[in-house]
Backbone as CSV, one residue per row, in Angstrom:
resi,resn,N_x,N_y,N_z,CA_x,CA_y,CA_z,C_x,C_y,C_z
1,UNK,78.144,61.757,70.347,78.596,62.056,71.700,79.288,63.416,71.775
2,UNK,80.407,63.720,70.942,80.775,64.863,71.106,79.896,66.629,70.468
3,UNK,78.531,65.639,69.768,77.853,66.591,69.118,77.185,67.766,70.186
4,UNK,77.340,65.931,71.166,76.046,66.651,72.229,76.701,67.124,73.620
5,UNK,77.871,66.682,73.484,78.696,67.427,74.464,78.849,69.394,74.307
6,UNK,79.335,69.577,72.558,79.171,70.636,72.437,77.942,71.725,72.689
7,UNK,76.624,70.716,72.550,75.601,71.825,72.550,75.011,71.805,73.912
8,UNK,75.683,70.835,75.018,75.526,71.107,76.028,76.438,72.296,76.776
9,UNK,77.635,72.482,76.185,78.669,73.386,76.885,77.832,74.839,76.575
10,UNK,77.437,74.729,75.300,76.961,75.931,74.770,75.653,76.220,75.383
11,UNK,74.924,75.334,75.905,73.552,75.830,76.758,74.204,76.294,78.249
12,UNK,74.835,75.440,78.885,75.451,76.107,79.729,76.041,77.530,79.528
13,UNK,76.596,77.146,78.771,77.349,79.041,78.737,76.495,80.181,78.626
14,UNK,74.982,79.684,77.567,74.284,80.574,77.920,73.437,81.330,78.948
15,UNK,73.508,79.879,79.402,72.704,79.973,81.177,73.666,81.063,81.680
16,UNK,74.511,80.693,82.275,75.666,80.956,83.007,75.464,82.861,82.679
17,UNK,75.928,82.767,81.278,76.191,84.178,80.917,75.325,85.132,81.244
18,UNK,73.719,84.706,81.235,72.196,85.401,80.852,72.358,85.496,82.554
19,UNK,72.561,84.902,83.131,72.439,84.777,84.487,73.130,85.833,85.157
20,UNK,74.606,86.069,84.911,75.365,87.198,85.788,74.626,88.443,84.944
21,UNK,74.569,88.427,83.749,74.214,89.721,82.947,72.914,90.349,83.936
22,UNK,72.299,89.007,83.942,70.844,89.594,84.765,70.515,89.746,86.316
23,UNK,72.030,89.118,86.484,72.203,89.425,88.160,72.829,91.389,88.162
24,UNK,74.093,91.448,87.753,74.921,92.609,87.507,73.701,93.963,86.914
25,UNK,72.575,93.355,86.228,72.241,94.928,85.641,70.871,94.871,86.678
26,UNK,70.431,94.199,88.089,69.849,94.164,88.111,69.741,95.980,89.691
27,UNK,68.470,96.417,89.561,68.304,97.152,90.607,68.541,96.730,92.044
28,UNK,68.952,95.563,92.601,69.548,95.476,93.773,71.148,95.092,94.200
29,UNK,71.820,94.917,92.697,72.904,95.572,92.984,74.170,96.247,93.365
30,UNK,74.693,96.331,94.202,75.206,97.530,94.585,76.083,98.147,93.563
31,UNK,76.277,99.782,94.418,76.771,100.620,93.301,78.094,100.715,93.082
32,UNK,79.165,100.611,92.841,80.432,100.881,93.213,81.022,102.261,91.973
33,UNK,81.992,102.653,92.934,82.789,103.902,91.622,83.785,104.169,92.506
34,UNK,84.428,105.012,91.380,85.497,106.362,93.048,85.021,107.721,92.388
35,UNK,85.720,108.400,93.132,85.828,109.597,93.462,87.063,110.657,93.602
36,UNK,87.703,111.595,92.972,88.908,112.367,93.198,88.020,113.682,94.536
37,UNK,89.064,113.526,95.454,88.646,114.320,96.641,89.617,114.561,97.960
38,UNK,89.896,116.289,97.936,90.641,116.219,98.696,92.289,115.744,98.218
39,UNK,92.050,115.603,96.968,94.211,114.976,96.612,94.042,113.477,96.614
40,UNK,92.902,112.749,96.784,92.989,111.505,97.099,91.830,110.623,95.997
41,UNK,92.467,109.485,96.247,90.889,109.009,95.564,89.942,107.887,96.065
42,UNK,88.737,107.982,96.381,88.100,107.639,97.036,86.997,106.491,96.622
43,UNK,87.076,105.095,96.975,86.145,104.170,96.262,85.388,103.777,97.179
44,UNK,84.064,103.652,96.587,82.899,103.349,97.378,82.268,102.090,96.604
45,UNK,81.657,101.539,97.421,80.627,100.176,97.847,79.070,100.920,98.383
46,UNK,78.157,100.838,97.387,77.018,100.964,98.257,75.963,100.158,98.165
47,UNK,75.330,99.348,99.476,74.163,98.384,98.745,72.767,99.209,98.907
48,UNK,72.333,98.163,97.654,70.751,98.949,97.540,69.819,97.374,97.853
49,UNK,70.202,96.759,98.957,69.153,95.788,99.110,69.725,95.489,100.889
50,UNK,68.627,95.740,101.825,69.249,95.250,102.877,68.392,94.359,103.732
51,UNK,68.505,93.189,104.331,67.258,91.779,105.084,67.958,92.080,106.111
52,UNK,66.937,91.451,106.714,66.558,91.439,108.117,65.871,92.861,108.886
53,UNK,66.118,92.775,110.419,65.323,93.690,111.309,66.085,94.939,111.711
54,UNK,67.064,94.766,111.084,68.170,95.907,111.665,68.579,97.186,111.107
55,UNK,69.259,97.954,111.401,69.315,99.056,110.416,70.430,99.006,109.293
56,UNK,70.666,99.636,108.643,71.492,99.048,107.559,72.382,100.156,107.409
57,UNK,73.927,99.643,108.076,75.151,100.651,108.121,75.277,100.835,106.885
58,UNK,76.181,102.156,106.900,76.919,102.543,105.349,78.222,102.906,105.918
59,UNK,78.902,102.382,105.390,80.189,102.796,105.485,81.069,103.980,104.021
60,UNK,82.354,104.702,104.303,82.940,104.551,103.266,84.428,105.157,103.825
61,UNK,85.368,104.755,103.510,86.719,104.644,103.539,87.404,105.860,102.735
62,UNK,87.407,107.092,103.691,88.446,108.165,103.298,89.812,108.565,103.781
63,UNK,90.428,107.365,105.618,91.842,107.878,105.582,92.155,108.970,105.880
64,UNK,91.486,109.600,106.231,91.335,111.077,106.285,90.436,111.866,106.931
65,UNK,90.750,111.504,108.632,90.209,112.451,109.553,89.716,114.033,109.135
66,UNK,90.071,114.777,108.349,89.964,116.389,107.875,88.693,116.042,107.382
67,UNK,88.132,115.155,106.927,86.505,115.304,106.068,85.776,115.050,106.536
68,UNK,84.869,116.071,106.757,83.094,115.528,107.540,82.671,115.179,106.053
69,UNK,81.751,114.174,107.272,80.884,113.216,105.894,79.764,112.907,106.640
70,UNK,78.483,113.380,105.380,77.283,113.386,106.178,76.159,112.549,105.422
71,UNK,75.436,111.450,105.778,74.523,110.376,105.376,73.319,111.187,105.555
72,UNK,72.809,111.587,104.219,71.513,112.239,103.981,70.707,111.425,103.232
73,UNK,69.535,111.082,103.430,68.275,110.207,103.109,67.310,111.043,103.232
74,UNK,66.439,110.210,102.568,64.660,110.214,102.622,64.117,109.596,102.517
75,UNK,62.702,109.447,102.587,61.951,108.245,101.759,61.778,108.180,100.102
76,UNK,61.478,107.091,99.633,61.494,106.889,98.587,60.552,107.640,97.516
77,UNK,60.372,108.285,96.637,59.409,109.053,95.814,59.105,110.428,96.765
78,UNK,59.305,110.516,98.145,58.936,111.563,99.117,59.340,113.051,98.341
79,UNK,60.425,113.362,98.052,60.608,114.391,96.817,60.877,115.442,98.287
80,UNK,60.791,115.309,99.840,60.547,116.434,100.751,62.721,116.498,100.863
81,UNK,62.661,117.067,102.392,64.069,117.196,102.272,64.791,116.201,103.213
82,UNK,66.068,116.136,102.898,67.194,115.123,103.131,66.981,115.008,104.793
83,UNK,66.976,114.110,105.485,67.605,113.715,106.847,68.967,113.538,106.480
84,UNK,70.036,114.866,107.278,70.966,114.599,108.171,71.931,113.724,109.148
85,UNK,72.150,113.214,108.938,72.993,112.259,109.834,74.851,112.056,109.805
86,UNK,75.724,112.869,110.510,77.030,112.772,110.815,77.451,111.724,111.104
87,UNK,78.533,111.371,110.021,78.708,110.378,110.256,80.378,110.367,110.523
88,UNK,80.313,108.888,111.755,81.342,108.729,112.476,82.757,108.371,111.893
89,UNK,83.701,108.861,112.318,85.174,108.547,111.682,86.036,107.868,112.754
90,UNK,85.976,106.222,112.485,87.198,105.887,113.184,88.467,104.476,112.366
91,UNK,88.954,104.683,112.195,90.427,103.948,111.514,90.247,104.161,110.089
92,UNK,89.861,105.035,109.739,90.113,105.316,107.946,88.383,105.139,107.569
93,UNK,87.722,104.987,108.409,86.322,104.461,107.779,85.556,106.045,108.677
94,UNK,84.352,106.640,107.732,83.038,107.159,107.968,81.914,105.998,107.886
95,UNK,81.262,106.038,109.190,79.755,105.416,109.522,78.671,106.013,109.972
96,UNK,78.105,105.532,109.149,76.473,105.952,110.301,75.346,104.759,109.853
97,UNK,74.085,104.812,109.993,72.976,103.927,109.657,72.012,104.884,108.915
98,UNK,71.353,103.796,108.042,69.828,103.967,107.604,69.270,103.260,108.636
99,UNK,68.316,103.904,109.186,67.361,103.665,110.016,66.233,102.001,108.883
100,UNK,65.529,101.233,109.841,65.447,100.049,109.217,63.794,100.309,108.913
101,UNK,63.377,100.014,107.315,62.091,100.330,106.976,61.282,98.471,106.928
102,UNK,60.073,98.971,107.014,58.995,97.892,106.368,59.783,96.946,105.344
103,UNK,58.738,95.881,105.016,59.397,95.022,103.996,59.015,95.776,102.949
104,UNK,59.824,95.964,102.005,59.618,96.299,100.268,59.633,98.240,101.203
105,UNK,59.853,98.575,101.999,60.111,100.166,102.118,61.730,100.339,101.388
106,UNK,61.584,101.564,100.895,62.622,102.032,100.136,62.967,103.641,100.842
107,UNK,64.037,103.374,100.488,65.175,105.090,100.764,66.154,105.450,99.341
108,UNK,66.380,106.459,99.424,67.120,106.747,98.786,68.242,107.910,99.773
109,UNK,69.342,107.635,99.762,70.548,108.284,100.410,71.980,108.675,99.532
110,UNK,72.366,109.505,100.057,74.101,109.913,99.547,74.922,110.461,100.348
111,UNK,76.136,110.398,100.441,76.866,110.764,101.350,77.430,112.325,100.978
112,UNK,77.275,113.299,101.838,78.244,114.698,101.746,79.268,115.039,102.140
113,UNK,80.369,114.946,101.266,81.729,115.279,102.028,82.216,116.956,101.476
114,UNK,82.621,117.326,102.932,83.111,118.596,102.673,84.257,118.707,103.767
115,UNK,85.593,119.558,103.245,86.637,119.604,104.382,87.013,121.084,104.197
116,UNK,86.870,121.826,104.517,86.351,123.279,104.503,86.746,124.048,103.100
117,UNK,87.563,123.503,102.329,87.897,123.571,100.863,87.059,123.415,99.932
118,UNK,86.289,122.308,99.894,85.940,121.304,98.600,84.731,120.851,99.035
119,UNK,83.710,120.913,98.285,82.553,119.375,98.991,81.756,118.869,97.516
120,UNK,81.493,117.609,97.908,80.796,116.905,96.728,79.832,115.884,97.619
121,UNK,79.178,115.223,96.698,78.411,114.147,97.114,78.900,113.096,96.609
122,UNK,78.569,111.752,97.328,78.678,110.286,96.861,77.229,109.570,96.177
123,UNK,76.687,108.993,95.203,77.026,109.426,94.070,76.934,110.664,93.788
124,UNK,78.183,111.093,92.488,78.174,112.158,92.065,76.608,112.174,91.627
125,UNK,76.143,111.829,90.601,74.867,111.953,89.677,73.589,111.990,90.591
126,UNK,73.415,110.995,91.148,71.939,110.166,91.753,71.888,109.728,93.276
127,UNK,70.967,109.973,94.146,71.227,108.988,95.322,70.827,107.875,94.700
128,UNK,71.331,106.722,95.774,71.351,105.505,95.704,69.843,105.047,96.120
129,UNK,69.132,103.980,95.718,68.068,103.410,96.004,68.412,102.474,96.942
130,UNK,67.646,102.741,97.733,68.092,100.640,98.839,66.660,100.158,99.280
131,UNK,66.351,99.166,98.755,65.003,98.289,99.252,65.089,97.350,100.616
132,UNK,64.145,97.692,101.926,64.253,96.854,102.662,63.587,95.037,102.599
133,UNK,63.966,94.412,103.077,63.749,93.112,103.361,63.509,92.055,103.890
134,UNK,62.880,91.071,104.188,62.894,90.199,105.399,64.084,89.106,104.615
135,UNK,64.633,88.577,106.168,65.406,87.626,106.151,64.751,85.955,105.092
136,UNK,65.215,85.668,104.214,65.051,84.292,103.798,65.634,83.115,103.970
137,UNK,65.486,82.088,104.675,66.103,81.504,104.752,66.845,80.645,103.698
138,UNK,68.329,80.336,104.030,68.917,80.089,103.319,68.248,78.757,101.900
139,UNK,67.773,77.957,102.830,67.715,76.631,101.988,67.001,77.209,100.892
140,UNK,65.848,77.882,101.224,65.111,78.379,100.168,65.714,79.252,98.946
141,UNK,66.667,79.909,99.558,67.347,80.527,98.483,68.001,79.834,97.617
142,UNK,68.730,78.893,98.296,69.560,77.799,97.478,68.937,77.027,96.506
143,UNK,67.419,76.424,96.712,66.594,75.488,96.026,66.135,76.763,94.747
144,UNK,65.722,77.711,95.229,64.868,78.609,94.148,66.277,79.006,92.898
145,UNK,67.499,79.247,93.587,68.902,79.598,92.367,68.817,78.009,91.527
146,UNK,69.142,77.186,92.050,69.020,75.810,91.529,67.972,75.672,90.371
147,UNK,67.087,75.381,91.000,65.993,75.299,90.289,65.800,76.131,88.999
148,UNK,65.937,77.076,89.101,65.845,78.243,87.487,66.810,78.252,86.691
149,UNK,68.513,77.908,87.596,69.389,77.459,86.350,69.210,76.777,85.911
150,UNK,69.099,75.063,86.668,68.626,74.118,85.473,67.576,73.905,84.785
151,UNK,66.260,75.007,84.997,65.639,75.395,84.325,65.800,76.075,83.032
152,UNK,66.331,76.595,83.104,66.357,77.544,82.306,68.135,77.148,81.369
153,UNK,68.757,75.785,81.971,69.561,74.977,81.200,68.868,73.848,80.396
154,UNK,67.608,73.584,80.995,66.725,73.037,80.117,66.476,73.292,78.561
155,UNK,66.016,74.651,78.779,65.254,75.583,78.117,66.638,75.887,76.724
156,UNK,67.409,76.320,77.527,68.839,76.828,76.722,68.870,75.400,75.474
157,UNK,68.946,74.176,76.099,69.219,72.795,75.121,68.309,72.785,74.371
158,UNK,66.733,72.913,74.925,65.742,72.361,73.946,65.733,73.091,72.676
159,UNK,66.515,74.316,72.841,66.437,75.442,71.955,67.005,74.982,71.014
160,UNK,69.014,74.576,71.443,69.465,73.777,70.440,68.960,72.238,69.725
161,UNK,68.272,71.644,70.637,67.925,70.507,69.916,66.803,70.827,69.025
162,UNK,65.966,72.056,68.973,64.811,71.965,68.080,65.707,72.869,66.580
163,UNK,66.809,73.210,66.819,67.613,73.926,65.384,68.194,73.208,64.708
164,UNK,68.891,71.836,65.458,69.492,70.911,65.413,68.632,69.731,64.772
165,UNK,67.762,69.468,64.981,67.441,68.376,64.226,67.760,67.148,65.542
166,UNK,67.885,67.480,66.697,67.831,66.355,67.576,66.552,65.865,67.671
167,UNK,67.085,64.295,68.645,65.640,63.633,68.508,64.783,63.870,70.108
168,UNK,65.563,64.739,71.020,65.334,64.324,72.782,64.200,65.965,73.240
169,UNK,63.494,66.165,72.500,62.607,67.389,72.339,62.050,67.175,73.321
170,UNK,61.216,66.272,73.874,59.932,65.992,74.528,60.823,65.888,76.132
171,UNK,61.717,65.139,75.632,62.879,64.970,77.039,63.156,66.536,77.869
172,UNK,63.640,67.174,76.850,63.916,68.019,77.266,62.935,69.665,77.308
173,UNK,62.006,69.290,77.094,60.754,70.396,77.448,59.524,69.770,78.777
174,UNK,59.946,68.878,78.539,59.237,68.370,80.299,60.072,68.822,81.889
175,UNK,61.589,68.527,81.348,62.149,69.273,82.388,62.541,70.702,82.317
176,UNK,62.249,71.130,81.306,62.634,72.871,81.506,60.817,73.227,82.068
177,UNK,59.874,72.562,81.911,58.784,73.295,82.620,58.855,72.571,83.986
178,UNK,59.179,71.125,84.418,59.950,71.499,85.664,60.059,71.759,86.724
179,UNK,61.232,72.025,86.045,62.140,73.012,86.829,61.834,74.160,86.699
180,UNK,61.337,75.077,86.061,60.792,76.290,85.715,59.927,76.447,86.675
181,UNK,59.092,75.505,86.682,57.702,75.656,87.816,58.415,75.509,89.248
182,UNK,59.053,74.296,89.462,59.942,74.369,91.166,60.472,75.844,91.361
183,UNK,61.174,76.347,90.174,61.607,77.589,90.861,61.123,78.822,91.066
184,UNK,60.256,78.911,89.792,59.706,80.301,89.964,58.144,80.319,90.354
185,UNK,57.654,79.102,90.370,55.775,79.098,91.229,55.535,78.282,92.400
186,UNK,57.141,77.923,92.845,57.190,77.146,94.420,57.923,77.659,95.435
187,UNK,58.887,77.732,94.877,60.596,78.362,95.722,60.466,80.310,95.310
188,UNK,59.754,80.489,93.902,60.346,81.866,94.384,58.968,82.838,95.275
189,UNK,57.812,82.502,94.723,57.023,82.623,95.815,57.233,82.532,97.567
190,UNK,57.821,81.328,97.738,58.165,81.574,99.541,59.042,82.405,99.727
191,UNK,59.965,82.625,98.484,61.008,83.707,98.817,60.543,85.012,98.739
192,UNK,59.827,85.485,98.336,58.617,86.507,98.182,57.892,86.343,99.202
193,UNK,57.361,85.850,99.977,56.791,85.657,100.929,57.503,86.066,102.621
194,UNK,58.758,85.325,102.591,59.773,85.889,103.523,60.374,87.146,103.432
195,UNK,60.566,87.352,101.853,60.913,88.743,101.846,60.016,90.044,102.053
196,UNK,59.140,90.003,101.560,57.864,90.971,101.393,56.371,90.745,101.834
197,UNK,56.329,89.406,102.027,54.914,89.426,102.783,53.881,88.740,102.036
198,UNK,54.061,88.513,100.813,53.514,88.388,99.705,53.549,87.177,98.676
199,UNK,53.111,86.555,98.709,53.264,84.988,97.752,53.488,85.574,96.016
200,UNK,52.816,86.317,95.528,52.608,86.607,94.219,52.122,88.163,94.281
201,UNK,52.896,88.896,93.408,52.814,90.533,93.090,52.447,90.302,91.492
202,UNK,52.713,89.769,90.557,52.427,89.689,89.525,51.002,89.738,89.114
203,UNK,50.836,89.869,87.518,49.582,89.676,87.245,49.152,88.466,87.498
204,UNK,47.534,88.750,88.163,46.394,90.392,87.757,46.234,90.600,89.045
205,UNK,47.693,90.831,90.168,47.620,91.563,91.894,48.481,92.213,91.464
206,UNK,49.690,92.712,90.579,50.476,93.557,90.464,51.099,93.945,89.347
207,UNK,52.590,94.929,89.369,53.101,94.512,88.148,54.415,94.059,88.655
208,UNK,55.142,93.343,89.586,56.114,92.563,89.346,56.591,91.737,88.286
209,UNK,57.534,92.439,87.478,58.385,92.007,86.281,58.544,90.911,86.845
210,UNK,59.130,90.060,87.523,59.754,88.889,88.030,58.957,87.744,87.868
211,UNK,57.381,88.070,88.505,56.912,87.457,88.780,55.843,86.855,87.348
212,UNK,55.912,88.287,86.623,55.173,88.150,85.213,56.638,87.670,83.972
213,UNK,57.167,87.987,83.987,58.291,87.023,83.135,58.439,85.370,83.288
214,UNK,58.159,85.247,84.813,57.927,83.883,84.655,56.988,83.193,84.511
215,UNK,55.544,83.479,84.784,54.433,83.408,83.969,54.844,83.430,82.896
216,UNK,55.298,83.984,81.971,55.491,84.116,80.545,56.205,83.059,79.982
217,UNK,57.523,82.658,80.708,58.150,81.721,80.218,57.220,80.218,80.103
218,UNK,56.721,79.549,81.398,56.030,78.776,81.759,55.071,78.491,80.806
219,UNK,54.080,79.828,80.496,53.367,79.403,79.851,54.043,79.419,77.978
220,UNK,54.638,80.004,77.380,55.316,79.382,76.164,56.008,77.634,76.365
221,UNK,56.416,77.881,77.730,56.736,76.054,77.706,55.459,75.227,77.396
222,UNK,54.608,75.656,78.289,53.211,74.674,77.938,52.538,74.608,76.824
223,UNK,52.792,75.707,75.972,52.445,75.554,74.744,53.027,74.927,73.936
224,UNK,54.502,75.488,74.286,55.575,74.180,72.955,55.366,72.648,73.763
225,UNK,55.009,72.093,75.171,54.827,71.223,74.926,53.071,70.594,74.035
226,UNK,52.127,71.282,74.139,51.466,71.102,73.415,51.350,70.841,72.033
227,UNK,52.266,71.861,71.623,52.835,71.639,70.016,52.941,70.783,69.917
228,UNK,54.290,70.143,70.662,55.063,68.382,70.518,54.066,67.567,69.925
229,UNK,52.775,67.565,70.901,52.391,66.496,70.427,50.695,66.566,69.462
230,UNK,50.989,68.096,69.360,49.580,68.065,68.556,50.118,68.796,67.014
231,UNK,51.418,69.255,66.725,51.548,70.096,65.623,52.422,68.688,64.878
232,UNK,52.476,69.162,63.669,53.097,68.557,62.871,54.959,68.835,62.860
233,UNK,55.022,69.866,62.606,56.646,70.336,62.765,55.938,71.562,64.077
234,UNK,56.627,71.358,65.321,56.473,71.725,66.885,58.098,72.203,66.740
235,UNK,59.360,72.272,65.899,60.307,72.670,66.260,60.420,74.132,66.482
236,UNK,59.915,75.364,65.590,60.081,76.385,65.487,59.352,76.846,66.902
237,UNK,57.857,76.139,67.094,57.263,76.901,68.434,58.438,76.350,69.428
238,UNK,58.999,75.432,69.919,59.988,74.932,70.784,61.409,76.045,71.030
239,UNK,61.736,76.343,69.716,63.007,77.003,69.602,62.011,78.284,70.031
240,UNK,60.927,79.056,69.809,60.384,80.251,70.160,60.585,80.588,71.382
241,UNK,59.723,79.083,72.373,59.839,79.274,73.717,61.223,79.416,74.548
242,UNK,61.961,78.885,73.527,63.600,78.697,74.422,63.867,80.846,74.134
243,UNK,63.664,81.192,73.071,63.666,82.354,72.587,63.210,83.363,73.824
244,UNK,62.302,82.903,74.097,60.860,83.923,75.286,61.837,83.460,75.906
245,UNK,61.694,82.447,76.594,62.560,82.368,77.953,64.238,82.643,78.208
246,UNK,64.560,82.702,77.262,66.015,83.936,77.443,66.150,85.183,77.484
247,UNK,64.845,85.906,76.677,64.792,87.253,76.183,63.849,87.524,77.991
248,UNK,62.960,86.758,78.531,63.122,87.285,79.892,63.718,87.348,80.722
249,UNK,64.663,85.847,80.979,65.319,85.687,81.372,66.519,86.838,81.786
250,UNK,66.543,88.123,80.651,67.888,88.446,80.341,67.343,90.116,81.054
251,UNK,65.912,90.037,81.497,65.157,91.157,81.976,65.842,91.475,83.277
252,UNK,66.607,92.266,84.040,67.055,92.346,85.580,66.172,92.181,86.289
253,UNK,66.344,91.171,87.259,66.102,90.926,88.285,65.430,91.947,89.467
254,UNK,64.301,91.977,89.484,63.424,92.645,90.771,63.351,93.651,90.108
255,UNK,63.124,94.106,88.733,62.059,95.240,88.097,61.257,95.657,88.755
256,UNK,60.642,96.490,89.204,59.213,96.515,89.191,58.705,96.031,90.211
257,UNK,59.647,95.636,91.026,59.126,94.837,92.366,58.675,95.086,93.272
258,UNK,58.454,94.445,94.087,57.205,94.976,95.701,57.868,96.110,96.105
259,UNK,57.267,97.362,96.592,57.692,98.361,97.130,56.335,99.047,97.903
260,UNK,56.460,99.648,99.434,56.055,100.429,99.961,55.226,101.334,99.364
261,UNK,53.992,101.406,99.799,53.546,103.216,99.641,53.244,103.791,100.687
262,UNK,54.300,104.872,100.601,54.407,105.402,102.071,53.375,106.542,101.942
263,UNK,52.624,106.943,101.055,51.350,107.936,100.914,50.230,106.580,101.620
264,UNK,50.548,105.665,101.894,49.280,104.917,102.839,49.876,104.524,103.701
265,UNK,51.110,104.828,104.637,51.787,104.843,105.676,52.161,105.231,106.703
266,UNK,51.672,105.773,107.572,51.965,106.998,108.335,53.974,106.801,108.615
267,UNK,54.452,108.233,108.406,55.997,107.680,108.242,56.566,108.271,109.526
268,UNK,56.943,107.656,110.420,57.672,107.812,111.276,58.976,108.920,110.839
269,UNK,58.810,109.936,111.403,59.236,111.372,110.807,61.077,111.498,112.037
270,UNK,61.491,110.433,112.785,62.265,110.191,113.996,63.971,110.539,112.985
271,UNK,64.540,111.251,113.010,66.311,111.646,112.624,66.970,110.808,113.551
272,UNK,67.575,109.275,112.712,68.710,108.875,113.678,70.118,109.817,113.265
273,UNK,70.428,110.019,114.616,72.001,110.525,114.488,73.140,109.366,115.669
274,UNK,74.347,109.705,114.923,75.469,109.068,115.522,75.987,109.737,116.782
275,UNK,75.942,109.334,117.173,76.850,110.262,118.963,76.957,109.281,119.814
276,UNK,78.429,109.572,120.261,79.067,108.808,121.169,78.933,107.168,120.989
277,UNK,79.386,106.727,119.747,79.097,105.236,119.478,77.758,104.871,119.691
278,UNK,75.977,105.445,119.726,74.941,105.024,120.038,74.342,105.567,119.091
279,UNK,73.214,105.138,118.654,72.203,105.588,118.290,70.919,106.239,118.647
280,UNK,70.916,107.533,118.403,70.006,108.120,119.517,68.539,108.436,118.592
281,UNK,67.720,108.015,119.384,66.387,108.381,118.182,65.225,109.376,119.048
């Protein structure tokens, strides 16, 4: 009892852990840092993922009426030059919008601050990437997170029980494929679908990392369950698959994922600017 208490805490923890690691390094993100500017120091929030139909504000918090600050974008890979956009200062905050793209359309933006002294950009290094989105509904989101943790808490145990010398192998590789399958060839598909338009980007329609990592996992499950019952010692392929399915697992989230080509797009070429609290296009 307490054997199996321990190697349950310990599959959990790995879940748990593999999970933020692969949430935190993943390309959607957001960016955060500060900044020394002006005598002050300046921390920013920027997201690089925005749903729904709307345009997607940026804010950032300088306190400090004396600094124009200007929201320059483009399109994504476009390589042409920055859109302009002044952005508004009222109670310690600069605003303006990204204008709202296609599903899977991308921008890249940074903010310019200059107060007739000093000017830099926000990020210092890189603009920021931001992928647009359709709205998902919630439930779906909820069932597809569900589903792949205890999937993939499945996966975490069977690992220990095939090192271990446990006897619940078969138990526990029926539900890590699953749950594996509910989440990532039922639930994350519709979520792909609401988001981008698209049921499946993966191979052989794309290269969505996401969508091909979990192919990958799935199918090492189906093989170690095959092992089970056709190999003689099936522990090492078992512990392999728990292996595959962490080492993708641990891949960030939306690699490689659906994105726009705006070279087959005609791009609406329209400069939103801020004036007088409206958006004028």
């Amino acid at each position: 009892m307490v054997r199996s208490i321990i190697y349950w805490g310990a599959a959990i923890l790995i879940t748990i852990g593999s999970g933020i690691y692969q949430r935190r390094t993943g390309p959607t993100y957001p960016i955060e840092g500060k900044i020394n500017f002006g005598g002050r120091e300046i921390s920013y929030h920027f997201e690089r993922s925005h749903a729904g139909p709307t345009d997607c504000p940026i804010n950032l918090t300088t306190n400090d009426s004396a600094i124009n600050a200007t929201l320059e974008w483009r399109y994504y890979k476009s390589e042409g030059d920055y859109n302009e956009v002044p952005m508004k200062y009222s109670n310690g905050i600069v605003s303006a919008v990204l204008p709202h793209q296609p599903q899977a359309g991308k921008l890249e933006y940074r903010i310019y601050l200059s107060n007739g002294v000093e000017s830099a950009y926000i990020p210092e290094n890189m603009p920021v990437i931001i992928r647009f989105r359709g709205d998902v509904p919630v439930v779906i989101v909820v069932a597809h997170i569900i589903a792949m943790f205890i999937g993939m808490l499945f996966s975490n145990r069977a690992g220990l029980e095939a090192i271990t010398g446990g006897q619940n192998l078969l138990k526990y590789v029926k539900w890590t494929i699953i749950f594996l399958a509910l989440g990532g060839l039922i639930f994350g598909p519709i979520m792909q679908w609401y988001a981008f338009g698209e049921f499946w980007t993966g191979w052989p329609f794309g290269h969505d990392l996401t969508d091909n990592k979990t192919a990958v996992a799935i199918l090492a499950w189906l093989f170690a369950l095959f092992a089970l019952k056709k190999f003689k010692y099936p522990r090492r392929v078992i512990f392999a698959a728990a292996l595959i399915t962490l080492i993708v697992y641990l891949i960030p989230h939306s690699i490689l994922g659906s994105e726009l080509d705006y070279s087959k797009k005609k791009i609406d070429k329209t400069v939103y600017l801020m004036e007088n609290e409206k958006i004028i296009k």
